[in-house]
C-alpha positions in Angstrom: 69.2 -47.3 -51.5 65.9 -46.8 -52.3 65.4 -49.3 -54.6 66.8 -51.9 -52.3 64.1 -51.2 -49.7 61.2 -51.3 -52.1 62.9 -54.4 -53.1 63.0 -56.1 -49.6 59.6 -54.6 -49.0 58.4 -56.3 -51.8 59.8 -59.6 -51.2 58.6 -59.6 -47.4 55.0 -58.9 -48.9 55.4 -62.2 -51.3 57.0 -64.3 -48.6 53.8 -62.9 -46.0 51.4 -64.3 -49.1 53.5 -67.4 -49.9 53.2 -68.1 -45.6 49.5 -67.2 -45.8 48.9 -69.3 -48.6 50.8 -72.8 -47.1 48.4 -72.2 -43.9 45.1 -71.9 -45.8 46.2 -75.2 -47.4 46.9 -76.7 -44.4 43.7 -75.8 -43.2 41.8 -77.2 -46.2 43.8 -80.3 -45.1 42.9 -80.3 -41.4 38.9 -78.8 -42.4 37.7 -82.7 -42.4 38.6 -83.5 -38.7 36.5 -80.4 -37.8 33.0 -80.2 -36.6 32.0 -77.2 -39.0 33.8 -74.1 -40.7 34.1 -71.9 -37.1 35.3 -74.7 -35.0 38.1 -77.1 -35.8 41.7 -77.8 -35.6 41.3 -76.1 -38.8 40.1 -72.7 -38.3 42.9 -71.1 -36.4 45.5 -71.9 -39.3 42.8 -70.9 -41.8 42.2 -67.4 -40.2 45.9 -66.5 -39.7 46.5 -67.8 -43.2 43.7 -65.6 -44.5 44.9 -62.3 -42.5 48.8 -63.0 -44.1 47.4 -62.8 -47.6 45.5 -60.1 -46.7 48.5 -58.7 -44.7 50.4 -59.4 -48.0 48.5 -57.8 -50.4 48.0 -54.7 -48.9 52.0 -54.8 -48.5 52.8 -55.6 -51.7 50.7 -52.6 -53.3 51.5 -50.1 -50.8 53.8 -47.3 -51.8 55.7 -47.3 -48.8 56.6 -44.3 -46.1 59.3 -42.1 -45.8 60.2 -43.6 -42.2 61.5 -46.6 -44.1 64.8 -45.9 -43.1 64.9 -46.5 -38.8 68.2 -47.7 -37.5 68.8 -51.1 -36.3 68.4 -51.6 -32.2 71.5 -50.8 -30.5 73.3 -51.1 -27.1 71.0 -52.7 -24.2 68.2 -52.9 -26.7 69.8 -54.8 -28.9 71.0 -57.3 -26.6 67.9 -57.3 -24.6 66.1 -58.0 -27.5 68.2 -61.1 -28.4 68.0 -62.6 -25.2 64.3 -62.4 -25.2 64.5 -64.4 -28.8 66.9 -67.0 -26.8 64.2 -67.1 -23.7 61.7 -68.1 -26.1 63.0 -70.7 -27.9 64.6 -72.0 -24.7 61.1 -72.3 -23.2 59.9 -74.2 -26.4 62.6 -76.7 -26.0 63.1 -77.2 -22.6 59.0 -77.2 -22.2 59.4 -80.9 -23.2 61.8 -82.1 -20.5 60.3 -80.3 -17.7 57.1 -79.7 -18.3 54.8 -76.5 -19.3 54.6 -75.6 -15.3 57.7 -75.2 -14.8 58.5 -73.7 -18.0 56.1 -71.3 -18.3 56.9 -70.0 -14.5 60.6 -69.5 -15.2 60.1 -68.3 -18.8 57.8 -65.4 -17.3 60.1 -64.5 -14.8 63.3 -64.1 -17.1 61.1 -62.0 -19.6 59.6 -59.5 -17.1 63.4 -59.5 -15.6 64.6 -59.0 -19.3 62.2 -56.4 -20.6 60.1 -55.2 -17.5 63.3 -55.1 -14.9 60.6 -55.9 -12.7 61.8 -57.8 -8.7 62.7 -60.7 -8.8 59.7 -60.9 -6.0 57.2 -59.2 -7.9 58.5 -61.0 -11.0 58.1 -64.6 -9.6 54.8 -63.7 -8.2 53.3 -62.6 -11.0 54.5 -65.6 -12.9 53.0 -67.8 -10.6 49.7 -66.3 -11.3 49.9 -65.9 -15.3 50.9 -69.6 -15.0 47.8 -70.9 -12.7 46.1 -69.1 -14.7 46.9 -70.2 -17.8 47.3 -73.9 -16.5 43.5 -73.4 -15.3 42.3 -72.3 -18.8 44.5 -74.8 -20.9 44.2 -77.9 -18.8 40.7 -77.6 -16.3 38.7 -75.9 -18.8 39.6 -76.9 -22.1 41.3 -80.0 -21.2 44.5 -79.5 -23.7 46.9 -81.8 -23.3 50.5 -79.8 -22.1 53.6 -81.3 -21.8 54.1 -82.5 -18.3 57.8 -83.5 -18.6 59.8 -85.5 -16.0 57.5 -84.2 -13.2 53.7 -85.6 -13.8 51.7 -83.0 -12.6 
């Protein structure tokens, strides 16, 4: 058994490199379109590329910890943790049909209901203001194009 972990935990730290790697040379690829080596389309795929060989490295040459052998999620965990995976990708899909407005509102309110248990009230309200928010950063300030969906505004 142990063997098989410091096998998996080997083989996450080459995948985290191999990942790291692809996204440094898709920033090498994007580095042209950019205005210098701090500011680009380039710079946030070079960073996070950089940090997951980094990430990897570290992983791949550490010995590893006796707490390597935690039990898998169970009960309303588990299942809580699942729908959260099916909120998300939901929200990326569906964010092109009805826009990131709408989205974004209803994706908020199903996670804080799913991992808060927050009111519905309290949960609706505070999505309303993560989303205004967020709409006033993204699209007033640094005037990012968001999918707008069926309903143009």
């Amino acid at each position: 058994m142990k063997l098989l972990l410091k096998c998996v935990h080997k083989s996450g730290a080459i995948v985290t490199i191999l990942i790291g790697m692809l996204s440094v040379v898709e920033a090498r690829k994007l580095y042209p379109y950019g205005m210098n080596l701090l500011t680009g389309d380039h710079a946030f795929p070079g960073l996070i590329g950089i940090l997951l060989i980094i990430a990897g490295v570290f992983l791949l040459f550490s010995k590893g910890n006796s707490n390597d052998n935690q039990p898998l999620p169970k009960g309303k965990v588990k299942y809580s943790m699942i729908f959260t995976i099916i909120v998300l990708l939901l929200y990326c899909y569906v964010m092109e049909y009805v826009g990131y407005l709408i989205s974004t509102f209803l994706a908020i309110i199903c996670l804080m209901q799913l991992i808060g248990k927050y009111r519905l009230v309290f949960s609706a309200f505070t999505a309303a203001l993560f989303t205004a928010g967020l709409y006033y950063l993204f699209i007033v300030l640094l005037k990012t194009p968001l999918p707008s969906g069926y309903f143009h505004f």
